[in-house]
C-alpha positions in Angstrom: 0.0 0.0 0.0 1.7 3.4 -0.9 0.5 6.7 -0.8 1.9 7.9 -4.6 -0.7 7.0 -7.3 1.3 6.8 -10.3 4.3 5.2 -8.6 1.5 2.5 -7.5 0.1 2.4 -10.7 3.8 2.5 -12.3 4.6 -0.6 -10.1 1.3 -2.8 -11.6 2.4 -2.3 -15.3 5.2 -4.3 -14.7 5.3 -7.4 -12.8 8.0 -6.4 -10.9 6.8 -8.0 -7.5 6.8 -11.2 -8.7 10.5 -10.1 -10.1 11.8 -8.9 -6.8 10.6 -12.1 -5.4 12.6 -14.4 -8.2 15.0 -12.5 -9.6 18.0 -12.8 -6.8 17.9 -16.5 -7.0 16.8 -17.1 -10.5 19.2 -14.5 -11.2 21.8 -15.4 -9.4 22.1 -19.1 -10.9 21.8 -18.0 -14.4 24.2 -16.1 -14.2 26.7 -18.4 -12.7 26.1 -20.5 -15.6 26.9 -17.7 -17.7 30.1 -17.1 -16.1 31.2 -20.7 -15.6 30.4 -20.7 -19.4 32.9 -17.8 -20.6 35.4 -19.2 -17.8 35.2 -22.1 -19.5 35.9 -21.2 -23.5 38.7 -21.8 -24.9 38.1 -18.7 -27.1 37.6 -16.0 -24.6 39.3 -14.7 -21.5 38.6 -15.4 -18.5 35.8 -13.1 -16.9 37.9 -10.3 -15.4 35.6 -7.9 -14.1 31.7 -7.3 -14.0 29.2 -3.8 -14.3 26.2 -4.8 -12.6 22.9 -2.5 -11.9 22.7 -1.8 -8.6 19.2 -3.5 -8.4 21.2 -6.7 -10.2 23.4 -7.1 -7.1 23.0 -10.7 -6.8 25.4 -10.5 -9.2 27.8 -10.0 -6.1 27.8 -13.5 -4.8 29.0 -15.0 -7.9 31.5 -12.2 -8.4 32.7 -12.8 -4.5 32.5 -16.8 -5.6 35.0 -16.4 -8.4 37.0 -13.5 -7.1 36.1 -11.3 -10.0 36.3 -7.7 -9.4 33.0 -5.4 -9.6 31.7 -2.3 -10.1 27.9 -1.1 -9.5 26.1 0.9 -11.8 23.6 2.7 -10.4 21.6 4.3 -12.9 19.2 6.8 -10.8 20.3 10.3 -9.4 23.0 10.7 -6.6 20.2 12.4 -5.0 18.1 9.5 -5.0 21.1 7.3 -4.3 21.5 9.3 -0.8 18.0 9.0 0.3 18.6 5.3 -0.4 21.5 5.2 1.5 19.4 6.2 4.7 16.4 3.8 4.4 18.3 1.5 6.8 18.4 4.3 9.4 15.0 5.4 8.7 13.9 2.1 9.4 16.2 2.2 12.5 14.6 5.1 13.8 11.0 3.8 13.6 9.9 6.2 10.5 9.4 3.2 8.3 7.0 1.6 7.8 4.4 3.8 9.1 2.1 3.2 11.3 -0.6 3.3 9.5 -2.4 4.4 6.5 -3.5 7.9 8.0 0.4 8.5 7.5 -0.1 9.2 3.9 -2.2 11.9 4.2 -2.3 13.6 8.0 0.7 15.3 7.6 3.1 13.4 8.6 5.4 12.8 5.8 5.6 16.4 5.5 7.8 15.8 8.9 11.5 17.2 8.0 14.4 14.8 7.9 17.1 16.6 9.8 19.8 14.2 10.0 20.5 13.5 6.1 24.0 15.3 5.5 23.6 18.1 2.9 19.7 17.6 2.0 18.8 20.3 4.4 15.0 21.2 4.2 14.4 17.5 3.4 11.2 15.8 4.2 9.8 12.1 4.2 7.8 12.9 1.4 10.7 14.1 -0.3 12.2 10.5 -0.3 11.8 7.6 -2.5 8.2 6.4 -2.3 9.3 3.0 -1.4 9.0 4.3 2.6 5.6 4.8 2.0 4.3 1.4 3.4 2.7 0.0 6.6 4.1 -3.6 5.7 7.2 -4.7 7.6 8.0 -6.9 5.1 7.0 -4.5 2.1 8.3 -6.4 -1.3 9.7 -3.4 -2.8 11.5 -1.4 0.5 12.9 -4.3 1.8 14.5 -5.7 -2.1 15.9 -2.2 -2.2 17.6 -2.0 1.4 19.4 -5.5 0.5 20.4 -4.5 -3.0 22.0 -1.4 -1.6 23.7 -3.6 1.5 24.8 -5.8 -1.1 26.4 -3.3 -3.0 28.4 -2.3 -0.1 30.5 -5.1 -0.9 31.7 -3.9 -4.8 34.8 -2.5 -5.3 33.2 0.7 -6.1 30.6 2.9 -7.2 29.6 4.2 -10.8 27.0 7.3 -11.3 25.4 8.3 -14.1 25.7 12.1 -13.0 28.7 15.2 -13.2 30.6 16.2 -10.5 29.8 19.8 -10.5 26.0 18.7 -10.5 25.8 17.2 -7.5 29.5 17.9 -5.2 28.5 17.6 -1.5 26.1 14.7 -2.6 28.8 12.8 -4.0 31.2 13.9 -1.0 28.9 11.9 1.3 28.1 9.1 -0.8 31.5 8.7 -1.2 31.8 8.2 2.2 30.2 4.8 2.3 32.1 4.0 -1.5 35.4 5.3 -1.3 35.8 4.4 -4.9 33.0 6.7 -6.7 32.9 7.0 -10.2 30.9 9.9 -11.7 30.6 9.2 -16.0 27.7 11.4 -16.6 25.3 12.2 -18.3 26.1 8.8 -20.3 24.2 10.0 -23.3 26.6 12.7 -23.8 29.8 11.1 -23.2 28.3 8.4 -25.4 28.4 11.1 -28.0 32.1 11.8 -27.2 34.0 8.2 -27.4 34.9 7.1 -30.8 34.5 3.7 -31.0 32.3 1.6 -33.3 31.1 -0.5 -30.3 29.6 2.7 -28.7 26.9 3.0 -31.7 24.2 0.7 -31.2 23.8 1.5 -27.6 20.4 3.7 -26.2 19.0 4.8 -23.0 16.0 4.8 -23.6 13.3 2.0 -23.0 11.5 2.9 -26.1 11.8 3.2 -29.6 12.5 6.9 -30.7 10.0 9.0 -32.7 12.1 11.7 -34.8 9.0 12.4 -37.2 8.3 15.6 -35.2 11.7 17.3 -36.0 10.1 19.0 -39.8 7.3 19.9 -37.4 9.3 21.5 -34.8 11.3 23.7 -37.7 8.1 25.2 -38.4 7.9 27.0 -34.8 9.8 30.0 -33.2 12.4 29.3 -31.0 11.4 28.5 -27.6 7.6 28.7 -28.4 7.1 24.7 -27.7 6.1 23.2 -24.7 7.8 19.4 -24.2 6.1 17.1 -22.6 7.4 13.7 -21.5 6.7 11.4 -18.3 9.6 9.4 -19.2 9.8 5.8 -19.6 7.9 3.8 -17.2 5.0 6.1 -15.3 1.5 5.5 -16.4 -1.7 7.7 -15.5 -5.4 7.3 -15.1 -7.8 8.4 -18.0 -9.0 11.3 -15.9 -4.8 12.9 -14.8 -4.7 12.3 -18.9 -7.9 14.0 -19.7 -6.7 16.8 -16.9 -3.3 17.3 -18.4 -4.5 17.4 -21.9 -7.1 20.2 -21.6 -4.5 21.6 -19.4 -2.2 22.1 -22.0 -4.6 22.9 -24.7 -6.0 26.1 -22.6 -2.9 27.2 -22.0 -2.7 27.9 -26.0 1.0 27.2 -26.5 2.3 25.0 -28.9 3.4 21.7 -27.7 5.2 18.2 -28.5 3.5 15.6 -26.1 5.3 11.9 -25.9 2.8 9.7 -25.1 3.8 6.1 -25.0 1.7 3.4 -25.9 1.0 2.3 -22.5 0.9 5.7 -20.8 -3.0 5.3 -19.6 -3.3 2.7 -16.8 -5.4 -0.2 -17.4 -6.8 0.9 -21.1 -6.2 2.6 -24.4 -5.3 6.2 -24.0 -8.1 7.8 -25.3 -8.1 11.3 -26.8 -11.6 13.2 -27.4 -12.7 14.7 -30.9 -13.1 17.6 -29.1 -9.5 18.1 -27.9 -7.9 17.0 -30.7 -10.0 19.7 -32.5 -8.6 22.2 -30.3 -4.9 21.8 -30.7 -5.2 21.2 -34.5 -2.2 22.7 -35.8 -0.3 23.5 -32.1 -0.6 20.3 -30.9 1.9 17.1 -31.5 1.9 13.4 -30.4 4.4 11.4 -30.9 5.5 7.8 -28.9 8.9 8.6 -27.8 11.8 11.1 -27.7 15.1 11.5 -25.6 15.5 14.8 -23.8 18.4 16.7 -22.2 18.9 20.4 -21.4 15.0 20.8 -20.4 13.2 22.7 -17.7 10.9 20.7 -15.9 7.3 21.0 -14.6 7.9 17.6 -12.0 4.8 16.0 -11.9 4.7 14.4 -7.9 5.2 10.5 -8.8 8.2 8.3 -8.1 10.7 11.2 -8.3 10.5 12.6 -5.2 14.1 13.6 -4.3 14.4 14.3 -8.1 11.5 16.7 -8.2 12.7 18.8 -5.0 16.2 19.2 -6.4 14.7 20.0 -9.7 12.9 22.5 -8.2 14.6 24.0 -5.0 18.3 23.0 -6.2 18.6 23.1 -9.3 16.7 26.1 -10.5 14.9 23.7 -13.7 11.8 22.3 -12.1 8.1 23.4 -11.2 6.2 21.0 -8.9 2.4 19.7 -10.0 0.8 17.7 -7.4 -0.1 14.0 -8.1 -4.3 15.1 -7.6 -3.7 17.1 -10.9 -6.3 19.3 -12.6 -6.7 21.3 -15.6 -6.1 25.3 -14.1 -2.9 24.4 -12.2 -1.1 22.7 -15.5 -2.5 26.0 -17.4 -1.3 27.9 -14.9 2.1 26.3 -14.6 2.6 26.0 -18.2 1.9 29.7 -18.5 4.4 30.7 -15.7 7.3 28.4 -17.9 6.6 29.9 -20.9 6.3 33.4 -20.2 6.5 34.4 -16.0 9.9 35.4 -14.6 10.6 32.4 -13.1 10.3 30.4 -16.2 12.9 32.7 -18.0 15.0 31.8 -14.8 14.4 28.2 -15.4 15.7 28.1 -19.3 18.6 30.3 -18.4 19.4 27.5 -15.9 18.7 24.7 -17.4 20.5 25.4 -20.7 23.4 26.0 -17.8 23.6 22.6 -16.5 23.1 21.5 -19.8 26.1 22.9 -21.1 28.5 22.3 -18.0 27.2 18.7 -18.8 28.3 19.1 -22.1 32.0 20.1 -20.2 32.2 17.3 -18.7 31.6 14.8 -21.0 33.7 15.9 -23.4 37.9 15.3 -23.9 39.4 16.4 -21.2 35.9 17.1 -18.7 35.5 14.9 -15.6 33.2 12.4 -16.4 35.2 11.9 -19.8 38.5 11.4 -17.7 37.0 9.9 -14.9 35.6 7.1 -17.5 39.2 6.6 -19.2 40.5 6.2 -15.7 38.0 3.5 -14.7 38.5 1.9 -18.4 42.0 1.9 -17.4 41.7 0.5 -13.9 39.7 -2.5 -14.3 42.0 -3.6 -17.6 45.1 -3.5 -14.9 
């Protein structure tokens, strides 16, 4: 039971319950037999080293087994890392699991968490929504806390972030990995290493839709409005149907990325009457990557994302998760032509291009990935 809609709704698209249950043993013997395999090939080299996801750290055991060296990946924010890093003393404490379900919605997870190094301000409801359960023995909290204990044991740590991004973060999490590797964003340093091998890879979960570009050409610079809820959240028909008018009264142009399982339980349904409306202003398309965006952070899984986005950062507007029509106008509006909007491109195209630093020859993350490279080949 969890208090955050679309993280609960996010959770039943997948079935990623049934994973945590199976997946460290399952896991964990198959690949074994993979290693045992390429150990065992009289064409290949021995298994030297191993990158696992930090949710894949069953992979540990069999690394520990066979004295390979490894390295965890773990592909979510350092901000989000560090609120991970606490669930065990949250759970120390007595703050999780709640105490009941009038926790979600009496106030209390707007208690402030004073104890986190360097997230001053922060509350519970700030932090990944996995806290947000009654159950001791919560599926999703309790596969977390042991991935992230397991991790403990790698021989180091591997972010997808920049150092400049997120400093004192990193200075604490690196404090429980003395060996932290920051390599980010990958999809620009991907962009930067010349090597054949490099060119099939994507981040993204979905299958890119680049027939907007000839339609983006048409429109005045920074007159669009981007919207994207990423890769796995899903919505009800009625946050859809609030969103959508949302952005059609606010009459800016926008690109909307609307997978094909955005809506939860159904097909995503858009009325005659709507589609009417943003003839000509209006684009859907399936999927696109983004980078170098202000945000408007919609209150689902992100938590510790959305409040550095927005409080941090200087790139993020909040919308809360019981969305309606006026407040996505309203926001929508402020981005596009308030004051703080203007602030919000100036930073954003900021981070986006001290990312661009430090991805390329010579930046951090580019030398900090040539040094790793170079350390696990020794």
């Amino acid at each position: 039971m969890r208090n955050c809609s679309s993280d609960q709704r996010t959770i039943k698209s997948f079935p990623v319950e049934h994973l945590c249950i199976t997946l460290p043993d399952h896991g964990r013997r198959s690949f074994r037999d993979l290693i045992v395999k390429l150990n065992g090939s009289s064409n290949l080299p021995a298994v030297s080293c191993i990158i696992s996801d930090g949710v894949m750290s069953f992979t540990l055991e069999v690394a520990c087994e066979f004295g390979i060296q490894e390295m965890i990946l773990f592909t979510p924010s350092a901000v989000g890392m560090l609120g991970y890093l606490h669930f065990e003393e949250l759970k120390r404490r007595g703050l999780v699991p709640l105490k009941g379900a009038s926790c979600l919605t009496n106030g209390y997870l707007d208690n402030v968490i004073d104890w986190i190094p360097v997230m001053e301000g922060i509350r519970l409801k700030d932090l990944p929504t996995f806290i947000r359960t009654t159950d001791p023995n919560d599926i999703f909290f309790n596969y977390n806390l042991k991935s992230l204990n397991n991790s403990m044991k790698a021989k180091g740590l591997i972010l997808n972030t920049f150092d400049e991004l997120d400093k004192e973060v990193l200075d604490v999490i690196n404090t429980a990995f003395p060996v932290l590797c920051t390599i980010g964003p990958l999809s620009m340093l991907q962009q930067n290493l010349s090597s054949p091998n490099f060119e099939s890879i994507e981040s993204n979960l979905w299958k890119e839709d680049n027939e907007c570009l000839s339609w983006l050409d048409k429109r005045e610079p920074k007159s669009v409005v981007y919207v994207n809820f990423g890769s796995l959240i899903t919505v009800s028909q009625e946050q859809l149907k609030e969103f959508a008018w949302g952005f059609a009264n606010s009459k800016y142009p926008f690109l909307w990325v609307i997978r094909p399982d955005l809506l939860d339980g159904g097909e995503k349904i858009m009325s005659k009457d709507f589609m009417d409306e943003i003839n000509g202003r209006g684009l859907l398309v399936e999927y696109l990557s983004r980078s170098g965006i202000d945000l408007l952070a919609f209150f689902a899984d992100q938590q510790t994302n959305c409040l550095y986005s927005c409080e941090k950062w200087g790139i993020g507007m909040e919308i809360d998760s019981d969305v309606k029509r006026e407040k996505v106008e309203q926001v929508v509006r402020e981005l596009m032509e308030g004051k703080k909007g203007k602030e919000m491109r100036v930073k954003a195209m900021d981070w986006q291009r001290k990312a661009q630093v430090a991805t390329n020859l010579g930046g951090s993350s580019y030398s900090n990935f040539e040094r790793l490279a170079n350390d696990l080949m020794i």
